[in-house]
C-alpha positions in Angstrom: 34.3 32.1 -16.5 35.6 35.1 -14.7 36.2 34.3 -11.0 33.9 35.6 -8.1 36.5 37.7 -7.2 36.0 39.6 -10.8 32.6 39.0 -11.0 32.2 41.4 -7.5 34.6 43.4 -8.7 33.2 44.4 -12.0 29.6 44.9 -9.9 31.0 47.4 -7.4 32.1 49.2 -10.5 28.6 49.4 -11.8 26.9 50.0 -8.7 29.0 53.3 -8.6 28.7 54.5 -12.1 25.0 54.2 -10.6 25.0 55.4 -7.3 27.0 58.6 -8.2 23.6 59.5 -10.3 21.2 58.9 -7.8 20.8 61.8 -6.1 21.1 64.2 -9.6 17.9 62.0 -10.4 16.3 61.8 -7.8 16.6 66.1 -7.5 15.8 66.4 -11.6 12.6 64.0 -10.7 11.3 66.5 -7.6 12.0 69.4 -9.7 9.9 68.3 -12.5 6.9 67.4 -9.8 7.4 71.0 -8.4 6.8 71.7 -12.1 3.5 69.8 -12.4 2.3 71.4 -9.3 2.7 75.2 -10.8 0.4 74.1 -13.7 -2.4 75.8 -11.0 -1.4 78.1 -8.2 -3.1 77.0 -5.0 -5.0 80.0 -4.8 -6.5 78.6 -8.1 -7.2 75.2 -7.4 -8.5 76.3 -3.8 -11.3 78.6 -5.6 -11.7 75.8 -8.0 -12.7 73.2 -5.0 -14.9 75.9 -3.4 -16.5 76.3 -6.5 -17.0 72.5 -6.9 -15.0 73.2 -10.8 -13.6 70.0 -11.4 -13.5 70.6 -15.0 -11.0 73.7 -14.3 -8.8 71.2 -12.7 -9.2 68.8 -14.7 -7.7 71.5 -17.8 -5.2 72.8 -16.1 -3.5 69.2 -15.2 -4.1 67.3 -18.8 -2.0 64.9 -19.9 -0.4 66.1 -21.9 0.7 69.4 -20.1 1.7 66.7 -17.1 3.9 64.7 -19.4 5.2 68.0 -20.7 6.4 68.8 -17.6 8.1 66.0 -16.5 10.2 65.9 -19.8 13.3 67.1 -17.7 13.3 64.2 -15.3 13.1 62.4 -18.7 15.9 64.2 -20.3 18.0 63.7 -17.1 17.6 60.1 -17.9 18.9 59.9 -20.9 21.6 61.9 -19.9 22.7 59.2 -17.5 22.6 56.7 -19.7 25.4 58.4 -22.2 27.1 59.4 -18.9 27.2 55.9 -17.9 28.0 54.3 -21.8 30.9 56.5 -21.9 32.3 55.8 -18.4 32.0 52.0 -18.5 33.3 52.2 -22.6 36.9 53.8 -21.2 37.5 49.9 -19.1 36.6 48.2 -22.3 40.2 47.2 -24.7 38.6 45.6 -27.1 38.7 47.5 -30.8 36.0 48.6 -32.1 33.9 48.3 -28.6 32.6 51.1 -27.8 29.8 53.3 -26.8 28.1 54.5 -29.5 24.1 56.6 -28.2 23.2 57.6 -32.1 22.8 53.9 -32.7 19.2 54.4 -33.7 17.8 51.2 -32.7 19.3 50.8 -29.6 18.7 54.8 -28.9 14.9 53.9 -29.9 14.6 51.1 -26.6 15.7 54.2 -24.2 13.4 56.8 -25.8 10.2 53.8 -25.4 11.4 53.2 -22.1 11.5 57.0 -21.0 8.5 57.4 -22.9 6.8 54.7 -20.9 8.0 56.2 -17.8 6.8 59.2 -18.4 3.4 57.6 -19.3 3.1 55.8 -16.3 4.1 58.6 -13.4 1.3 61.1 -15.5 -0.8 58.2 -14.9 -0.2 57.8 -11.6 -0.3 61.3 -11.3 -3.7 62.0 -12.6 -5.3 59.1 -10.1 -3.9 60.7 -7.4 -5.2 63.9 -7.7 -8.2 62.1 -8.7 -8.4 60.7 -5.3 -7.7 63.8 -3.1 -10.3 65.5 -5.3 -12.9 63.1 -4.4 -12.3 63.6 -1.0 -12.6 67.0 -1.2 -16.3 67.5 -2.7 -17.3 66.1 0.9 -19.3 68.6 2.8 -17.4 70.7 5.4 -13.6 70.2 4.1 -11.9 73.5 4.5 -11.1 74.7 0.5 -7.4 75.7 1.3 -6.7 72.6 3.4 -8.2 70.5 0.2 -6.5 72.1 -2.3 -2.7 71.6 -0.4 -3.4 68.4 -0.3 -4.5 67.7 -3.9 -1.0 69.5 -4.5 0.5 67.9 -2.4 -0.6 64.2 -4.3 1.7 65.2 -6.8 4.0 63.4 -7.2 2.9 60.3 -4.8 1.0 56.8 -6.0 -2.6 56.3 -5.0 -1.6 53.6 -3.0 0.8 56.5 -1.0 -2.0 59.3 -1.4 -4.0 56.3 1.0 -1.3 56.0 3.0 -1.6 59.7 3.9 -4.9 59.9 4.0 -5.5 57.1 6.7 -2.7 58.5 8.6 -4.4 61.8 9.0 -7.8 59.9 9.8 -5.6 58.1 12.6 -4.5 61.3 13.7 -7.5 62.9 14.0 -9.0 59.9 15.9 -6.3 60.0 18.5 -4.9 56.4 17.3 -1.9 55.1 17.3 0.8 55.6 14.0 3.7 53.8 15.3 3.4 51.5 12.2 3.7 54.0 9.6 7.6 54.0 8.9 7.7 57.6 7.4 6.0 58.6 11.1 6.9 62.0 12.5 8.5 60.1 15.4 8.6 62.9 17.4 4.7 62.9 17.9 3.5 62.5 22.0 -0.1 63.5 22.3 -2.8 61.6 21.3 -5.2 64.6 21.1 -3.9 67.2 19.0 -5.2 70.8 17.6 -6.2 71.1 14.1 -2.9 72.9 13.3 -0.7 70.1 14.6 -2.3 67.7 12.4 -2.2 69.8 9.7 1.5 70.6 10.1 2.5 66.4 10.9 0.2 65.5 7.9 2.2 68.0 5.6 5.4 66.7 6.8 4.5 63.1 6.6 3.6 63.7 2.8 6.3 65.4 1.8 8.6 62.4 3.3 6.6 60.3 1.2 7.6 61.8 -1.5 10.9 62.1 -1.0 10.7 58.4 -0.6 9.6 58.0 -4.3 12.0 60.7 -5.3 14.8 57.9 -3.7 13.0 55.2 -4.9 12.7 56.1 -8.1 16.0 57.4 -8.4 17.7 54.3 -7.3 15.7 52.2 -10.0 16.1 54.4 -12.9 19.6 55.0 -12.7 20.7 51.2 -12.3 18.6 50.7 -15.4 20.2 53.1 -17.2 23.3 51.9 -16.0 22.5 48.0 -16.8 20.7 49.4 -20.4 24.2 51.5 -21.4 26.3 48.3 -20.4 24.0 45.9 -22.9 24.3 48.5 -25.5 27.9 48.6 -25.2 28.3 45.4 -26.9 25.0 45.4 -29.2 26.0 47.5 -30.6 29.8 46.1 -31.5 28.2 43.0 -33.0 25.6 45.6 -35.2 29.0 47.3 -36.5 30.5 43.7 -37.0 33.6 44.7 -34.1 32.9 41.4 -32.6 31.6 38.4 -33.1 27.8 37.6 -31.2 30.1 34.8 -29.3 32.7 36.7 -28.5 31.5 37.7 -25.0 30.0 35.9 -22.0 27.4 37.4 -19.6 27.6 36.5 -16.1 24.4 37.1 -13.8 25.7 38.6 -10.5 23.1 39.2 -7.7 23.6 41.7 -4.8 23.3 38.4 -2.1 21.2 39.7 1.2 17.6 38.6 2.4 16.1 41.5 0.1 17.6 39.7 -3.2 14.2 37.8 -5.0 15.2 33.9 -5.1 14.5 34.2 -8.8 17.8 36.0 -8.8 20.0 34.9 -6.2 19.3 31.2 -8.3 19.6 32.6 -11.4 23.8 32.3 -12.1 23.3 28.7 -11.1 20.8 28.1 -13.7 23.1 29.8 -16.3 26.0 28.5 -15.3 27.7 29.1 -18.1 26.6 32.3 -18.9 24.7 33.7 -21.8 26.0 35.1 -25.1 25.4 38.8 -25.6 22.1 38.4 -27.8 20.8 35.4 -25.5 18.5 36.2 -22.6 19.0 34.9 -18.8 16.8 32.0 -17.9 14.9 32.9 -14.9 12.0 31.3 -12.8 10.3 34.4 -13.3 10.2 34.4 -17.0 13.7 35.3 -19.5 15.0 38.4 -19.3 17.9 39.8 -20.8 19.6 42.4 -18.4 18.6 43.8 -15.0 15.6 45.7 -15.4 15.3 44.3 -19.0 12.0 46.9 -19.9 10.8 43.7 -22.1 11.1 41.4 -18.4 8.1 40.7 -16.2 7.3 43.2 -13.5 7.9 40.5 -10.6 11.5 40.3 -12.7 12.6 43.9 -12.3 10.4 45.9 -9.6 13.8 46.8 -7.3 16.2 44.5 -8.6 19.9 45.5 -7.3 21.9 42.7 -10.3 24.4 43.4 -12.6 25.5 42.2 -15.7 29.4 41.0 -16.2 30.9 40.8 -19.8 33.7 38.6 -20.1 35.6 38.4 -23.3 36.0 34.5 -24.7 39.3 32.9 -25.5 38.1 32.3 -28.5 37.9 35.4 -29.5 41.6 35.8 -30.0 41.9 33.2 -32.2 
């Protein structure tokens, strides 16, 4: 077993193959939100709200022309993940290891994964304009002010698209905000003018969605990271290179008070590690790498782990 010195060693390595894509993702997933939004100018969508058309908007942001558009954040994942193959491939000696992203089965898991992605943001999407458009059929909501803030959902969850939306009501009630994180801090008055709350509303959206722009970022390029690592050697055993025994996996947890206890207990209950085709046992269910797409929810959602390969003495013989 590779000491902990190695073991922290060959994490720090990861976490920067990872880190260094963060912010290219994170910028490839706000341009491709940018890109939904143009799918109806707001002078559109603010005649279609005066008009009551929610069939027009409805059209104009389908499915499939939202999925469509996000295909660059998609394409910038899968970009990562042969940028990452081929970085962590050059520290690997071994013959005949290597990265190898035509592999068809293994390329099929991170087209279904980006494809689930992309799913599940459109998704999201949808419900969130869903949910500033029902707020804007009330009586007496300026048009214009309705439909920047249905564009302005873009991009958010509907549980973030409430956040927003209380935080206005707040506002406009003269109550307190100090326990919304993404606060414009630099707010005084209780009573303000239409256009302040206007303006600290905009600005507290748009730093929500920055914050899923980091957020998602930071996931999806670990994953990527973690996904090009497995593949690595999956594909070595697939081309008969090495043996399915030949390498042990070592669990290594990022230890601080925001690592689940599932993980940070998870080395000791595979002590010895895990061959390359076994999965990780886990009190949250098996799960083969971090953010395994085939894992549990409660086993991935913001996991910060890393898998270490150590080559077997065996394997010489």
């Amino acid at each position: 077993m590779p000491s902990e010195r190695e073991l922290q060693a060959g994490r720090a390595e990861l976490i920067a193959i990872a880190e260094s894509k963060e912010f290219y993702l994170a910028n490839e997933w706000l341009l491709a939100i940018e890109q939904v939004k143009d799918l109806m100018t707001l002078d559109a969508l603010t005649v279609a709200v005066m008009n009551n058309d929610v069939y027009a908007i409805q059209r104009a942001f389908s499915p499939e022309a939202v999925q469509l558009r996000l295909k660059g954040f998609k394409d910038a994942m899968t970009n990562h993940y042969a940028a990452s193959g081929v970085q962590i491939a050059k520290n690997v000696t071994v013959s005949g290891v290597y990265f190898n992203q035509v592999n068809p089965r293994l390329a099929g898991i991170v087209n279904n994964w980006t494809n689930t992605l992309i799913t599940n943001e459109t998704q999201a999407t949808l419900q969130s304009i869903g949910a500033e458009l029902s707020k804007a059929t009330l009586k007496g909501v300026n048009p214009l002010q309705s439909a920047r803030a249905i564009r302005g959902s873009i991009g958010l969850t509907p549980q973030q698209v409430k956040a927003v939306q209380n935080y206005e009501a707040k506002l406009r009630a003269g109550e307190s905000v100090s326990s919304y994180r993404l606060r414009d801090k630099r707010l005084t008055k209780k009573v303000l003018k239409e256009d302040d709350i206007i303006k600290r509303v905009d600005r507290y959206r748009q730093k929500q969605l920055k914050y899923r722009a980091e957020t998602i970022a930071r996931t999806e390029a670990l994953r990527m990271t973690n996904m090009a690592n497995q593949h690595i050697y999956d594909n070595a055993i697939e081309e008969g290179s090495i043996g399915a025994n030949d390498y042990r996996r070592y669990w290594v947890p990022r230890r601080d008070s925001k690592t689940r206890d599932a993980h940070l207990t998870l080395p000791s209950m595979n002590k010895e590690g895990r061959a390359i085709n076994e999965p990780f046992i886990s009190s949250l269910g098996r799960i083969m790498y971090p953010h395994d797409p085939q894992a549990s929810a409660g086993n991935t959602i913001n996991c910060r782990c890393v898998v270490i390969y150590a080559l077997q003495a065996s394997a010489f013989l």
